[in-house]
N, C-alpha and C positions, 0 to 999 in steps of 0.2 A: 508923896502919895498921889497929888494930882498929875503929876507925871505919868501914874500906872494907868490911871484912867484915862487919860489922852492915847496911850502906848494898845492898850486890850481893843479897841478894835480896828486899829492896823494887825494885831497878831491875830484876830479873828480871823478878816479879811484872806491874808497871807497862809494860814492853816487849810485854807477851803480853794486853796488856787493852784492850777494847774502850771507844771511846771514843761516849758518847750525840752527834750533832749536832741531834737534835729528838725528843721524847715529847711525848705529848697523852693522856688519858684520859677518855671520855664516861661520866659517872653521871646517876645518878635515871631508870632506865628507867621508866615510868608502871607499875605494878605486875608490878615486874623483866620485862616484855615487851618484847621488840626487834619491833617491828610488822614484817612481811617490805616492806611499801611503805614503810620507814623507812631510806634511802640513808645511811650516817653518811658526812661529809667531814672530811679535814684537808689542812688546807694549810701549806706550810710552805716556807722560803727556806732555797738551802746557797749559802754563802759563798767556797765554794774546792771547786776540780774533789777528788773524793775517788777514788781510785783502786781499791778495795774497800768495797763497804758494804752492808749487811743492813737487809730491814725486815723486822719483830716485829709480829704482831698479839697485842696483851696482851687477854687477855679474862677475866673475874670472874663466876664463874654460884654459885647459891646449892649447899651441901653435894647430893649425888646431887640432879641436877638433872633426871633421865630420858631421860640419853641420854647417847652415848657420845663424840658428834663433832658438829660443827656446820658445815654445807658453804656456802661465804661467797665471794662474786664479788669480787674485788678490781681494779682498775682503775688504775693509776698511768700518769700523764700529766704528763707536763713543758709547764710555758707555754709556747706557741709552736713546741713538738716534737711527737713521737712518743707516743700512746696504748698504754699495753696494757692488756689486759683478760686476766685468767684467773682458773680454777676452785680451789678449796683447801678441805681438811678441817681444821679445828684439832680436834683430836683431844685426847680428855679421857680417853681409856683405850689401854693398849696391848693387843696381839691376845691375851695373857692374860686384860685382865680389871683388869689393875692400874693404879690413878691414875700420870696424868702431871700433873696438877695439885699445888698444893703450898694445902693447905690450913690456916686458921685459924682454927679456931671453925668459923662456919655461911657461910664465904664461902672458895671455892675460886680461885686464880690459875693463869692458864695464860701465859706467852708463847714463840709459835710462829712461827719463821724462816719466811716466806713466800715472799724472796726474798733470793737470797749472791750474796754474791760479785761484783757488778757495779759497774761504771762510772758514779760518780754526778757529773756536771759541776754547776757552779757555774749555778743558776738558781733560780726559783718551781716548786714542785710539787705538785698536790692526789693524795690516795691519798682515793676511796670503798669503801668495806665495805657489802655488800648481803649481808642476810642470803638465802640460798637454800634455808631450810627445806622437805618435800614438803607435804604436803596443809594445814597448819595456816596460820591467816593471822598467824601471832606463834611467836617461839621465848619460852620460860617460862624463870623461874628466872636470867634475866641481871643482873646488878648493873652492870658496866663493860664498854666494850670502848675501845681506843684502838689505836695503831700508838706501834712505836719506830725512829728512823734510825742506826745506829750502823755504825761505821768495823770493821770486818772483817779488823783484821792482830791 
């Protein structure tokens, strides 16, 4: 019996957590520059209709990188289905002022729910990240950027 009660909340814990079905992460920008004509792709296969699932854009920029947010065109398209395309901020400070990054040493992590909650069936899928910076032909101070698929119960 004291066994169960040791055991009940790791199975709490374990019930309420999210499960990865696919992470990828793109390094060695050519002098930390995400070039804005530099499309990143990832592709990826889900194996079973998921009934909840979230994608994460993870992105890695060096300590105060000079800037607050970074506005990136994302694109997900199912093989053989339906394309979307939409707008998004990943966001490096909140409207105080204060990091939402978690940083270590000279290199800062960010990952940002881009999209919840939805209906992921069993297929091939590519997710593109296009950097949408204003006037500059490069965002600075990038280390990594990648996507995460994960189960949303």
């Amino acid at each position: 019996m004291r066994k169960l009660f040791l055991l009940l909340p790791l199975l709490i814990v374990t019930a309420c957590t999210q499960f990865g079905l696919y992470s990828e992460t793109i390094k060695g920008f050519d002098n930390n520059r995400w070039e804005k004509n530099d499309t990143k792709s990832f592709s990826f296969q889900i194996n079973e209709d998921v009934k909840k699932a979230n994608i994460l854009i993870l992105f890695s920029h060096v300590y105060e990188p000079g800037y607050d947010k970074v506005p990136v065109e994302v694109t997900f398209k199912k093989e053989g289905g339906n394309e979307e395309t939409f707008m998004t901020d990943l966001l490096l400070k909140d409207e105080q002022g204060e990091n939402l990054t978690s940083c270590m040493g000279d290199v800062c992590d960010l990952e940002q729910v881009v999209k919840e909650n939805f209906n992921l069936e069993k297929g091939n899928y590519t997710v593109t990240l296009t950097n949408k910076v204003g006037l500059l032909p490069y965002l600075p101070n990038v280390v990594a950027l990648g996507i995460s698929v994960e189960t949303a119960e």
